[in-house]
N, C-alpha and C positions, 0 to 999 in steps of 0.2 A: 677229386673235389666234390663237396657236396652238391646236387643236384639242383640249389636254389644259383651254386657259383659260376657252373661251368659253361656259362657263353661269355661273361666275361673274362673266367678266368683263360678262356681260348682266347679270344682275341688279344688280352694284357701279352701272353706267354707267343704269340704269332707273331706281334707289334713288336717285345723285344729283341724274338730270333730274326726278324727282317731286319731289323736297325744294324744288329752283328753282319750278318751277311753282308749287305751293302758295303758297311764300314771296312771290310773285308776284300771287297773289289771282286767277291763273286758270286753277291747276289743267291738268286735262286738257283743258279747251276749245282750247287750244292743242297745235299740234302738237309732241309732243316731240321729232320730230326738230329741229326749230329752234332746241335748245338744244343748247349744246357742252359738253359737263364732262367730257373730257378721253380723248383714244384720240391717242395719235401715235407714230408709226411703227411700228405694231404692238404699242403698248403702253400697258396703263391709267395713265395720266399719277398720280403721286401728289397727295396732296391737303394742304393747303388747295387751294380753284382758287377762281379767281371765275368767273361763265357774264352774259350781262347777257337779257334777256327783260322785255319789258312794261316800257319805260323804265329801267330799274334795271339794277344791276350786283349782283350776289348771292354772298356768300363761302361753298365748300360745304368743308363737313368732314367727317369721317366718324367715327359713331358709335364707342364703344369695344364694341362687345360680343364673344363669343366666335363664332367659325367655328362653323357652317357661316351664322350670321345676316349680315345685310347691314345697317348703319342709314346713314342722313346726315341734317344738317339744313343750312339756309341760311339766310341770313341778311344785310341790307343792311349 
């Protein structure tokens, strides 16, 4: 990401991969990188997305709240 993007663009892409994980039943035990929710060609893919981890396939969305906050959840 360009260098004006990438502390939000970490936290949007951390906030997704946490919401899969959880949804998931295991959390940080797993490694976040082995989940994908969404960065392509230099850019944070819009959402809905699905990501799949721990057998499943997971729809993530992102929360409505105001800037500067970050939410998502997931969900089967």
């Amino acid at each position: 990401l360009p260098a004006h993007q990438r502390a939000l663009g970490f936290v949007t892409l951390w906030t997704r991969k946490e919401a899969v994980l959880k949804a998931a039943g295991c959390g940080l035990m797993r490694d976040p990188a082995e989940v994908e929710v969404g960065v392509a060609n230099g850019r944070i893919a819009p959402l809905p997305r699905s990501a799949s981890v721990g057998g499943g396939t997971w729809a993530v969305h992102r929360l409505a709240i105001d800037a500067p906050f970050v939410g998502a959840v997931a969900g089967e």
